[in-house]
C-alpha positions as CSV (number, residue, x, y, z in Angstrom):
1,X,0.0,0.0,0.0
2,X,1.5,3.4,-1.2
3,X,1.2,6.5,0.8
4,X,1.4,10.0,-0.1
5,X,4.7,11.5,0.2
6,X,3.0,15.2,1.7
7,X,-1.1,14.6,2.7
8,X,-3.2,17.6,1.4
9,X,-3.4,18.9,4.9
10,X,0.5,19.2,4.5
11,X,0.1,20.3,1.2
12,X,-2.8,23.2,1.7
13,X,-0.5,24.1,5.3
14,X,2.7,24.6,3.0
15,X,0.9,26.8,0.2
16,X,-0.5,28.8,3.1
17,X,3.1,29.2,4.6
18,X,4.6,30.4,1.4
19,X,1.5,33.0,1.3
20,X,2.6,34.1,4.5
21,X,6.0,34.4,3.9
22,X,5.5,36.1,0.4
23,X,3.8,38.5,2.1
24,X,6.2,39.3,5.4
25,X,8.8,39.7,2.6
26,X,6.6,42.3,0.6
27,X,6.0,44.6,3.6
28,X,9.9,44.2,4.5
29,X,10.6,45.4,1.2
30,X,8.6,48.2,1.6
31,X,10.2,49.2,4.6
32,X,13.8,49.2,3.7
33,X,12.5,51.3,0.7
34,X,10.7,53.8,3.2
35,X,13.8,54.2,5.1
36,X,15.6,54.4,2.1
37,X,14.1,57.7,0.5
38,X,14.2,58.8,4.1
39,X,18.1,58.7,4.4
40,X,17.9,60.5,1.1
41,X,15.2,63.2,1.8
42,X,12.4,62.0,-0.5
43,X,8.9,61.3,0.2
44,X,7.4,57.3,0.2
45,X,4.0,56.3,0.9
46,X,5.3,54.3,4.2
47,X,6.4,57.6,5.9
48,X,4.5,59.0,8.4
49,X,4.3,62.9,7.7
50,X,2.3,65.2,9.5
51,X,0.2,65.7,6.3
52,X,-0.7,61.8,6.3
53,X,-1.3,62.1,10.2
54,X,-4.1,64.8,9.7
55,X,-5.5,62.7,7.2
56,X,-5.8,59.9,9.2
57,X,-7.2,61.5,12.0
58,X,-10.0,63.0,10.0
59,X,-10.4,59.5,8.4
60,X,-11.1,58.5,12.0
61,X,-13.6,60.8,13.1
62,X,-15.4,60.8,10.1
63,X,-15.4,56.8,11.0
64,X,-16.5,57.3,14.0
65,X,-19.1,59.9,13.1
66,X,-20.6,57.3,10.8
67,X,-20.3,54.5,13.3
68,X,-22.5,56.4,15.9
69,X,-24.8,57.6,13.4
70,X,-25.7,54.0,12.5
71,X,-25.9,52.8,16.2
72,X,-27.4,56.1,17.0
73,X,-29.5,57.8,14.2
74,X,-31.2,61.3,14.6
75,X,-34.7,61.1,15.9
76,X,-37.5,62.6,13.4
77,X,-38.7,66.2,14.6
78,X,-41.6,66.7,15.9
79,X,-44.0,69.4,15.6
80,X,-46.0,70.7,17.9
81,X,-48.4,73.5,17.5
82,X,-50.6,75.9,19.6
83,X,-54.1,73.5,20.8
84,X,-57.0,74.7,19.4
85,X,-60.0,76.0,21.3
86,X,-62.4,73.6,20.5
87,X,-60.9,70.0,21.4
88,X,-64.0,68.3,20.2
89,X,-63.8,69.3,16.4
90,X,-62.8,65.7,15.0
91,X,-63.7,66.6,11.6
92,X,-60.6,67.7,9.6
93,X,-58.3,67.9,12.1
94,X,-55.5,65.0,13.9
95,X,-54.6,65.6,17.6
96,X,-51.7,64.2,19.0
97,X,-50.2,64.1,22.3
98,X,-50.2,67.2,24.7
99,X,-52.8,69.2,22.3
100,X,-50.4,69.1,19.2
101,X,-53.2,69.5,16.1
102,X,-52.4,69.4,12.3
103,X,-55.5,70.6,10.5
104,X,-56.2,68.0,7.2
Protein backbone atom coordinates (compact mmCIF):
# COMPACT_ATOMS: atom_id res chain seq x y z
CA UNK A 1 0.00 0.00 0.00
CA UNK A 2 1.52 3.38 -1.24
CA UNK A 3 1.16 6.49 0.76
CA UNK A 4 1.40 9.98 -0.14
CA UNK A 5 4.74 11.49 0.21
CA UNK A 6 3.02 15.21 1.66
CA UNK A 7 -1.15 14.60 2.68
CA UNK A 8 -3.22 17.57 1.41
CA UNK A 9 -3.43 18.90 4.95
CA UNK A 10 0.47 19.21 4.48
CA UNK A 11 0.11 20.34 1.20
CA UNK A 12 -2.79 23.23 1.71
CA UNK A 13 -0.53 24.12 5.28
CA UNK A 14 2.73 24.62 2.99
CA UNK A 15 0.86 26.81 0.18
CA UNK A 16 -0.49 28.81 3.10
CA UNK A 17 3.13 29.16 4.61
CA UNK A 18 4.61 30.37 1.37
CA UNK A 19 1.55 33.01 1.28
CA UNK A 20 2.61 34.12 4.53
CA UNK A 21 5.99 34.41 3.85
CA UNK A 22 5.51 36.06 0.42
CA UNK A 23 3.79 38.48 2.11
CA UNK A 24 6.16 39.32 5.38
CA UNK A 25 8.78 39.72 2.60
CA UNK A 26 6.62 42.33 0.59
CA UNK A 27 6.03 44.64 3.62
CA UNK A 28 9.88 44.20 4.53
CA UNK A 29 10.63 45.41 1.15
CA UNK A 30 8.61 48.23 1.60
CA UNK A 31 10.23 49.15 4.62
CA UNK A 32 13.83 49.21 3.75
CA UNK A 33 12.49 51.35 0.73
CA UNK A 34 10.69 53.80 3.20
CA UNK A 35 13.75 54.21 5.06
CA UNK A 36 15.60 54.40 2.08
CA UNK A 37 14.10 57.74 0.55
CA UNK A 38 14.18 58.83 4.06
CA UNK A 39 18.09 58.71 4.39
CA UNK A 40 17.90 60.54 1.11
CA UNK A 41 15.20 63.23 1.78
CA UNK A 42 12.44 61.95 -0.52
CA UNK A 43 8.86 61.27 0.20
CA UNK A 44 7.36 57.33 0.23
CA UNK A 45 4.00 56.34 0.95
CA UNK A 46 5.27 54.31 4.23
CA UNK A 47 6.39 57.59 5.85
CA UNK A 48 4.50 58.95 8.35
CA UNK A 49 4.30 62.94 7.70
CA UNK A 50 2.27 65.22 9.53
CA UNK A 51 0.20 65.73 6.29
CA UNK A 52 -0.68 61.81 6.29
CA UNK A 53 -1.31 62.09 10.20
CA UNK A 54 -4.14 64.81 9.74
CA UNK A 55 -5.54 62.75 7.15
CA UNK A 56 -5.77 59.92 9.16
CA UNK A 57 -7.16 61.50 11.97
CA UNK A 58 -9.97 62.97 10.00
CA UNK A 59 -10.37 59.51 8.45
CA UNK A 60 -11.11 58.49 11.97
CA UNK A 61 -13.58 60.80 13.10
CA UNK A 62 -15.43 60.79 10.12
CA UNK A 63 -15.45 56.78 11.00
CA UNK A 64 -16.49 57.29 13.97
CA UNK A 65 -19.15 59.87 13.14
CA UNK A 66 -20.63 57.30 10.82
CA UNK A 67 -20.29 54.54 13.26
CA UNK A 68 -22.47 56.43 15.94
CA UNK A 69 -24.76 57.60 13.37
CA UNK A 70 -25.74 53.97 12.53
CA UNK A 71 -25.93 52.84 16.16
CA UNK A 72 -27.44 56.11 17.04
CA UNK A 73 -29.51 57.79 14.19
CA UNK A 74 -31.18 61.32 14.58
CA UNK A 75 -34.75 61.09 15.87
CA UNK A 76 -37.54 62.60 13.37
CA UNK A 77 -38.67 66.21 14.62
CA UNK A 78 -41.64 66.68 15.91
CA UNK A 79 -44.02 69.44 15.55
CA UNK A 80 -45.96 70.66 17.89
CA UNK A 81 -48.38 73.55 17.48
CA UNK A 82 -50.59 75.95 19.64
CA UNK A 83 -54.15 73.54 20.81
CA UNK A 84 -57.03 74.75 19.45
CA UNK A 85 -60.02 76.02 21.32
CA UNK A 86 -62.44 73.60 20.50
CA UNK A 87 -60.93 70.05 21.40
CA UNK A 88 -64.00 68.29 20.16
CA UNK A 89 -63.82 69.31 16.43
CA UNK A 90 -62.82 65.68 14.99
CA UNK A 91 -63.74 66.62 11.64
CA UNK A 92 -60.59 67.74 9.56
CA UNK A 93 -58.30 67.90 12.07
CA UNK A 94 -55.52 65.04 13.86
CA UNK A 95 -54.57 65.58 17.60
CA UNK A 96 -51.70 64.22 19.03
CA UNK A 97 -50.24 64.08 22.34
CA UNK A 98 -50.22 67.21 24.66
CA UNK A 99 -52.84 69.20 22.34
CA UNK A 100 -50.36 69.08 19.16
CA UNK A 101 -53.17 69.49 16.14
CA UNK A 102 -52.42 69.36 12.32
CA UNK A 103 -55.51 70.63 10.51
CA UNK A 104 -56.19 68.04 7.20
Amino acid sequence: MNQPVEPAYFARLNAATAEINRRKQEVLEGVMAALAAQKEGRDHPRLWTPARKAEQREARRLKRIALDTAFFPRLPQIIVTQPTEDWRDFTNTIRGRFGATRQE
